[in-house]
C-alpha positions as CSV (number, residue, x, y, z in Angstrom):
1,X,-14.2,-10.3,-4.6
2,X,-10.8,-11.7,-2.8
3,X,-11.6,-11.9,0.8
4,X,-8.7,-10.9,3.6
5,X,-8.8,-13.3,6.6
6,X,-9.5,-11.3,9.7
7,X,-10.7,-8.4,8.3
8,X,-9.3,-4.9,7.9
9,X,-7.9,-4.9,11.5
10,X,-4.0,-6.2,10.4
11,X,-2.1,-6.9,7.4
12,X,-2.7,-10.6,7.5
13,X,-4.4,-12.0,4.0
14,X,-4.6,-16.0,5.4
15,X,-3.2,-19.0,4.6
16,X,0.4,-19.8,3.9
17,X,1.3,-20.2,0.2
18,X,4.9,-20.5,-0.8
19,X,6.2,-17.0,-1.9
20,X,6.0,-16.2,-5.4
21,X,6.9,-12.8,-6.2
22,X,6.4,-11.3,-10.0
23,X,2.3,-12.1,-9.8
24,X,0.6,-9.6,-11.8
25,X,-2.9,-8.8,-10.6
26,X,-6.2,-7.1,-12.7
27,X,-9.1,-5.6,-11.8
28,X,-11.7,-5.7,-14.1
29,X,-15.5,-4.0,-14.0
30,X,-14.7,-2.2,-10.7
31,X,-18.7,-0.3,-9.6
32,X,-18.8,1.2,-6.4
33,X,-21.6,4.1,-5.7
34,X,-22.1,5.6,-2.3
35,X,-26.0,6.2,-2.8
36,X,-26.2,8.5,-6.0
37,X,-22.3,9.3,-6.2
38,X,-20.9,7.4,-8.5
39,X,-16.9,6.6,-7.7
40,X,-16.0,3.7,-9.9
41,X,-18.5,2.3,-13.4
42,X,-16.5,0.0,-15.0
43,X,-13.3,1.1,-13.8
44,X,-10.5,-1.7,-14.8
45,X,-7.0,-1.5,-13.7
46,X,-3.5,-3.7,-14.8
47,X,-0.7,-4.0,-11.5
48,X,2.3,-5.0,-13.6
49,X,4.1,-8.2,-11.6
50,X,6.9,-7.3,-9.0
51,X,6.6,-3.4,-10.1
52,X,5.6,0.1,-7.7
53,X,2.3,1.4,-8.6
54,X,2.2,4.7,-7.0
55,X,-1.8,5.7,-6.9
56,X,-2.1,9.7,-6.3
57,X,-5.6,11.7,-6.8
58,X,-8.0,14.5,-4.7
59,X,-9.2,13.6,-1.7
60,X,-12.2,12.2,-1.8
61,X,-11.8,10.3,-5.7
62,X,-11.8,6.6,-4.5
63,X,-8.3,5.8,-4.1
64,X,-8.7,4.0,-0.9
65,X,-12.0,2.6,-1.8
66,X,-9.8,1.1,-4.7
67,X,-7.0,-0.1,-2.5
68,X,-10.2,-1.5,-0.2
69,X,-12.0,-3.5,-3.1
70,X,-8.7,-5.0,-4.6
71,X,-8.3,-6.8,-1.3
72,X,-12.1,-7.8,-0.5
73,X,-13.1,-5.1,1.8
74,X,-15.3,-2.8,-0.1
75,X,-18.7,-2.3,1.4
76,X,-21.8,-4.3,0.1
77,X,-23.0,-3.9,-3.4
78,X,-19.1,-3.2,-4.5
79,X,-18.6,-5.5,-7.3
80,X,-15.9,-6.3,-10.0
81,X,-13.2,-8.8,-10.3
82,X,-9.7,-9.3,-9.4
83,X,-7.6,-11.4,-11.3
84,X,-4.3,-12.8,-10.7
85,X,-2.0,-13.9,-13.7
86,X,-1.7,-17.3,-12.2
87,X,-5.5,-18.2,-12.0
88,X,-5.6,-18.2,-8.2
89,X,-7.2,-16.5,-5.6
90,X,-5.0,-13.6,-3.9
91,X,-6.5,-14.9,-0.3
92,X,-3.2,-15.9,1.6
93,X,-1.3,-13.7,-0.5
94,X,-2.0,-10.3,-0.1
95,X,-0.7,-7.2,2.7
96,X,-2.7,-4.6,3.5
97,X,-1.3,-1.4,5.2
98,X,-4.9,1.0,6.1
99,X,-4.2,4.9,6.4
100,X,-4.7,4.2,10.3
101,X,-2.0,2.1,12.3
102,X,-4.8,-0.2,13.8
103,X,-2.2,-1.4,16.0
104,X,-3.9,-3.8,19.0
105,X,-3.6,-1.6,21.8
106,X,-2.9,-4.3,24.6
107,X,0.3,-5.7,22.8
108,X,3.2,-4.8,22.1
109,X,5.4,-3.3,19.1
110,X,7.3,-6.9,18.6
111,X,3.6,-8.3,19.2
112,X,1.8,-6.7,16.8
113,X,4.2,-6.9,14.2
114,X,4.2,-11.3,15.3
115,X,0.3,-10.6,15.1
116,X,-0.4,-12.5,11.5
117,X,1.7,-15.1,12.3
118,X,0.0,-16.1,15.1
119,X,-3.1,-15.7,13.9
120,X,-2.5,-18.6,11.3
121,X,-0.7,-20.5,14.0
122,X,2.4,-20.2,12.8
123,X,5.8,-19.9,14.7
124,X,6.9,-17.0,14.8
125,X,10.0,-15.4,13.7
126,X,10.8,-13.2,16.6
127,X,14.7,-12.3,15.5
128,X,12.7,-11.3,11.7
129,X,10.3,-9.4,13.5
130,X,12.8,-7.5,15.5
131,X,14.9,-6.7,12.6
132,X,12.1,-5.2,10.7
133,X,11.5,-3.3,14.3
134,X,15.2,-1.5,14.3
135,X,15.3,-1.0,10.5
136,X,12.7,1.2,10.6
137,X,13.9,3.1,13.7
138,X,11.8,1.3,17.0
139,X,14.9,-1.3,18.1
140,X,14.6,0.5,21.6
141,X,10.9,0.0,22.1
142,X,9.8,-3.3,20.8
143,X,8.3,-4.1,24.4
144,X,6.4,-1.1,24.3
145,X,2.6,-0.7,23.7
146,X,1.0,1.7,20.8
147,X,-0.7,4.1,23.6
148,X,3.2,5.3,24.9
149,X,4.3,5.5,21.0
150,X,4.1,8.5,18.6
151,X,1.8,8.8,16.1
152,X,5.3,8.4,13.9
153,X,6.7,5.4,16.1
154,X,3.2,3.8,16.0
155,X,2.6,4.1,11.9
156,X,6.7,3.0,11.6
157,X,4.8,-0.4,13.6
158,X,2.4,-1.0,11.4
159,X,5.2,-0.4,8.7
160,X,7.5,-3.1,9.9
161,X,4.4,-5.4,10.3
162,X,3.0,-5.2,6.6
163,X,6.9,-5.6,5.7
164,X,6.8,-9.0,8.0
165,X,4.1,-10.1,6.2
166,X,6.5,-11.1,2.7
167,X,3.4,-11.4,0.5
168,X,4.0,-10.8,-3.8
169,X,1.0,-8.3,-3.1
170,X,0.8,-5.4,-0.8
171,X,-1.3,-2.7,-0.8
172,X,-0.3,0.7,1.0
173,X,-2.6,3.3,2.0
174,X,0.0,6.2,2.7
175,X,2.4,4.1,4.8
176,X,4.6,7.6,5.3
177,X,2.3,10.0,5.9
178,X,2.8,10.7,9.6
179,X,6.4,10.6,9.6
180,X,9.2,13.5,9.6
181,X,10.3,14.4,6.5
182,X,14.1,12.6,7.2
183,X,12.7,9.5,8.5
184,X,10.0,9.4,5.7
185,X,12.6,9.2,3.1
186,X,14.8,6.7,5.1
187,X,11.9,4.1,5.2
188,X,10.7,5.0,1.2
189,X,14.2,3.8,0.6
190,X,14.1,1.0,3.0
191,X,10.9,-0.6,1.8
192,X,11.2,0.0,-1.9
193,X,14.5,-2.2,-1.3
194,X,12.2,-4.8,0.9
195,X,9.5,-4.9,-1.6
196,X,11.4,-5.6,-4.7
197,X,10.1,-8.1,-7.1
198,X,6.6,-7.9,-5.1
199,X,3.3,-6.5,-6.8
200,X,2.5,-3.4,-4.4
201,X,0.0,-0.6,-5.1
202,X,0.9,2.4,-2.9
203,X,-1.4,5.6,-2.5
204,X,0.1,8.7,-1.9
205,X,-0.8,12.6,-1.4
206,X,3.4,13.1,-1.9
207,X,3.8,13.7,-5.8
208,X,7.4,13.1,-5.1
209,X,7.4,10.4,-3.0
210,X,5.2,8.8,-6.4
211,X,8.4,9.9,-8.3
212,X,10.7,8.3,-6.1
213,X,9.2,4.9,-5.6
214,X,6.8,4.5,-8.5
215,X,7.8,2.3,-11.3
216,X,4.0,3.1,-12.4
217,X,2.6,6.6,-11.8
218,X,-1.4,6.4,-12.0
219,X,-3.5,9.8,-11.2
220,X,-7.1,9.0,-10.8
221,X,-9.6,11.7,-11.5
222,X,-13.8,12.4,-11.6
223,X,-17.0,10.7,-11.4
224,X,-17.2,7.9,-11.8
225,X,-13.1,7.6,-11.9
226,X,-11.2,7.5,-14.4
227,X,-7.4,6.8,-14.6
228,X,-4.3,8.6,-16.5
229,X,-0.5,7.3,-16.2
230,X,2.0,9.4,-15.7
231,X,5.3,9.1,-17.3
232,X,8.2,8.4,-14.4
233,X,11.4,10.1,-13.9
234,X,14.3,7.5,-15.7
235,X,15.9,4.9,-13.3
236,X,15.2,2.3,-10.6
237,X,13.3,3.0,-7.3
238,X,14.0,4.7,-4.8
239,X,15.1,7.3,-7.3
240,X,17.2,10.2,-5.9
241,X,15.6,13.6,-5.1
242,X,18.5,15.0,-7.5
243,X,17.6,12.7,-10.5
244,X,18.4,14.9,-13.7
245,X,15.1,14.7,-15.4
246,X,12.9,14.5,-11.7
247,X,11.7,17.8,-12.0
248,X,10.2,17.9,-15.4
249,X,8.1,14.7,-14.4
250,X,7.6,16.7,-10.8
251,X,6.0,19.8,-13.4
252,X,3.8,17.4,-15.5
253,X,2.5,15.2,-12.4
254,X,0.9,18.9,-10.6
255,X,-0.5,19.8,-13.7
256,X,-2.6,16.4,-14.0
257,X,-3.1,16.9,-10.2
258,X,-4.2,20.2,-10.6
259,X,-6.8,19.1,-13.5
260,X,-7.8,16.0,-11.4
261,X,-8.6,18.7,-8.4
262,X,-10.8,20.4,-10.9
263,X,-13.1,17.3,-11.7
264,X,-14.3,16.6,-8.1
């Protein structure tokens, strides 16, 4: 499996490679058990290049686990490959957003986002950094450390730091999640226009934040896993919430939600 430099403690994937965005990635033979449960036997998976693959499913049906072994931190005895359509390794070139901020609590908002960049002992881009800080709302508190943020403020951090990152693959483990419902739809629209052209697999409870940002819609379901695509609204992403055909596709995705809920 691809390994991520560091570990699953920041969105940091290694080495420097020079950007190259449109790189499809596959996983093929995917088996992961958790002593007799079975989540993934042979489970393969295609991320089409530069697209959004939104990744929606019950709690509990291995969508993180998934998300976890595409970027070389599934536990022991996970095995499978991952492929990348240029025959190199994805170390280097791969984000990684967790479900949890994991923000280092002893430095700041501008410091954690500058975190990766250090870490490969690189100069930082400070003015970059401090964009990405006041896009996503946090231009007023870039000195300030993750235990005097919001839950919000401190997931809109780890946000702007994945963003920094400018890999052709990210993977996002509910990036919106804690947020309000007005700023959660200002940053889908901000990073669907910052990840354009990169290859990012984005797990979601939100069926219609899948509709608005998913090129691809996948719904995984039962055990082990298996995966079923669901046909997108029309149009580019971020799609508007008034899209003309956004409710049919809204209808058919919580019906194969509902059935997927069923096979746990």
């Amino acid at each position: 499996m691809n390994d991520v430099a560091g570990g699953p403690v920041w969105p940091v994937a290694g080495g420097k490679h020079p950007r190259d965005n449109g790189l499809a990635v596959r996983i093929e033979g995917a088996r992961l058990a958790y002593g007799p449960l079975q989540l993934f036997d042979s489970l393969s998976l295609a991320l089409e290049p530069g697209r959004i693959t939104c990744l929606l499913g019950p709690s509990g049906v291995g969508k993180s686990s998934l998300l976890r072994l595409i970027a070389g931190l599934a536990p022991q005895g996970a095995d499978g490959r991952v492929l990348a359509s240029d025959n190199r390794p994805l170390a280097g070139r791969l984000a990684w957003m967790d479900q949890r901020d994991l923000l280092l609590p002893w430095a700041s908002a501008l410091e954690n986002v500058l975190l990766g960049a250090r870490l490969r002992g690189e100069t930082p881009d400070r003015e970059r950094a401090c964009a990405l800080l006041d896009a996503v709302g946090l231009g007023d508190v870039i000195g300030a450390r993750p235990d005097t943020l919001s839950g919000g403020m401190r997931s809109r951090v780890a946000l702007a730091r994945t963003l920094f990152e400018d890999r052709p693959v990210v993977l996002m483990d509910e990036p919106f999640a804690g947020l309000d419902a007005i700023v959660r739809h200002r940053l889908q629209e901000l990073a669907a226009r910052l990840l354009a052209g990169r290859t990012v697999l984005l797990v979601t409870h939100d069926p219609l934040e899948a509709l608005r940002l998913g090129d691809r819609i996948l719904v995984m379901s039962g055990r082990p896993v298996t995966i079923q695509e669901i046909q997108p609204p029309l149009g580019g992403v971020p799609r508007p919430v008034d899209a003309p055909d956004l409710a049919e596709a809204h209808a058919r995705l919580l019906a194969a939600l509902s059935l997927a809920a069923g096979e746990i």
